[in-house]
C-alpha positions as CSV (number, residue, x, y, z in Angstrom):
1,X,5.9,3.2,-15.1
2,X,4.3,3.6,-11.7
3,X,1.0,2.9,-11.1
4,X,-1.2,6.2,-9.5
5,X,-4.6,5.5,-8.1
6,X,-6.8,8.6,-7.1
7,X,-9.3,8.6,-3.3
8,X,-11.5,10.3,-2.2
9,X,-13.5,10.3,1.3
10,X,-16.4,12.8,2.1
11,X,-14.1,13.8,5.1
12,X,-10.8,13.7,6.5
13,X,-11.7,11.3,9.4
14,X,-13.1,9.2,7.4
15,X,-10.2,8.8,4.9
16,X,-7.6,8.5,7.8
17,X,-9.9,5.6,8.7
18,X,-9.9,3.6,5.6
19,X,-6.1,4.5,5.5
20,X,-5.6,3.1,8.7
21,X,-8.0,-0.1,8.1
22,X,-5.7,-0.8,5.1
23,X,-2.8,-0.4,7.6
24,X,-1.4,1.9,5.3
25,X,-1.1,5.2,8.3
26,X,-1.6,5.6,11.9
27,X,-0.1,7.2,15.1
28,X,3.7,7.3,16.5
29,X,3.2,5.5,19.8
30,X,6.4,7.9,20.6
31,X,6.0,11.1,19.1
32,X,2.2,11.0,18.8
33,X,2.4,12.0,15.0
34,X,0.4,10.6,11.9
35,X,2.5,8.6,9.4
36,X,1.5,7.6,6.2
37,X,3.3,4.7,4.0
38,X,5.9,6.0,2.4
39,X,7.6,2.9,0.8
40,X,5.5,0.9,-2.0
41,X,2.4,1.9,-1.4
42,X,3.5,5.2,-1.1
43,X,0.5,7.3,0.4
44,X,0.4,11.3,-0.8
45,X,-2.2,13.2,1.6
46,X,-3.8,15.8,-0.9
47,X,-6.4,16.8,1.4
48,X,-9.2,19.5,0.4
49,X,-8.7,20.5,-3.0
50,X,-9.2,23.9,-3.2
51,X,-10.8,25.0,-6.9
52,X,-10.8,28.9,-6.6
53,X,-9.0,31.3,-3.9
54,X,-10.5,33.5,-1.7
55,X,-10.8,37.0,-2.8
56,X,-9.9,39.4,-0.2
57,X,-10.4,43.1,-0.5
58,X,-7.1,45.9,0.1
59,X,-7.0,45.5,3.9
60,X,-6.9,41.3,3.8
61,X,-10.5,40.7,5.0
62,X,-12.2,38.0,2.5
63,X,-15.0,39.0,0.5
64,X,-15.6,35.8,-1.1
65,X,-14.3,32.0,0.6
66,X,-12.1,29.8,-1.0
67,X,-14.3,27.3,-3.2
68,X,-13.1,23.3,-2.8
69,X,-13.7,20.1,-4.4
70,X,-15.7,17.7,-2.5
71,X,-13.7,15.3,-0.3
72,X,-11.0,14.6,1.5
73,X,-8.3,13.5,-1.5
74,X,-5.4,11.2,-1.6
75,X,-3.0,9.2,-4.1
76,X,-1.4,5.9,-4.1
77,X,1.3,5.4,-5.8
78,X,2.9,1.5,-6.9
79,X,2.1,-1.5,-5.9
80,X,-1.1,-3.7,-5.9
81,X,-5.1,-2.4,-5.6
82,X,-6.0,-2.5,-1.6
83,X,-9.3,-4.3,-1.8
84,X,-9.9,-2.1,1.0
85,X,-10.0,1.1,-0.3
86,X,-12.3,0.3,-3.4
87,X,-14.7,2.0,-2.4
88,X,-12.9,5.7,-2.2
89,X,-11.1,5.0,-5.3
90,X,-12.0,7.5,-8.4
91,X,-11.2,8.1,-11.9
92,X,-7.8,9.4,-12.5
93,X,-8.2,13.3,-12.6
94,X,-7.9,15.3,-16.2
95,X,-5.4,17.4,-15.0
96,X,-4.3,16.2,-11.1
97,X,-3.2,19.0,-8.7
98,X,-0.3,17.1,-8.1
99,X,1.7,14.3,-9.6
100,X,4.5,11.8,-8.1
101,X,8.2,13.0,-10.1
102,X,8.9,10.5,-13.3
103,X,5.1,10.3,-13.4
C-alpha cells in the first residue's frame, strides 16, 4: 500500500517554496520549466480546488464565479514524512478530488 499525505499552502508561491526547500521541485536550468519529484516522493500538483463551477448565462458571460477551497493543494505519494513540510500537511480528505492509481 502506498502511503498518500495531503498539503496545503495559503498560496501557490508559497507551496512551490516549501516544495523547493524540501528539494522535492524547482527550475530546468535548460528549458526554464518547473519539475516536481516524480520518483518516490512522487509530488502531484493539485492546485486550487475548485468546490462549485461558475454559472454562466446562454451567451458564456458568468453570472456567478467559480467557488474554491482555500489553498494551494498538493499530494505526496511513498516514501518517508519530510520534516519540512509538517507544517502544510492536513488530514487526509473524505472524499479527495484525485487519487494516485492502486490507491
Amino acid at each position: 500500500m502506498t502511503i498518500t499525505r495531503y498539503y496545503r499552502a495559503s498560496d501557490e508561491s508559497s507551496g512551490i517554496a516549501a516544495l523547493e526547500q524540501a528539494g522535492l521541485s524547482g527550475v530546468d536550468a535548460e528549458t526554464g520549466r518547473r519539475w516536481y519529484s516524480q520518483r518516490t516522493p512522487i509530488v502531484d500538483v493539485v492546485g486550487q480546488i475548485m468546490l462549485t463551477p461558475p454559472v454562466l448565462d446562454d451567451e458564456g458571460n458568468e453570472t456567478t464565479p467559480a467557488v474554491f477551497a482555500e489553498g494551494w493543494h498538493w499530494n505526496i505519494y511513498g516514501g518517508e514524512a519530510v520534516e519540512s513540510l509538517a507544517e502544510f500537511e492536513i488530514d487526509a480528505p473524505t472524499n479527495p478530488r484525485r487519487k494516485l492509481a492502486g490507491t
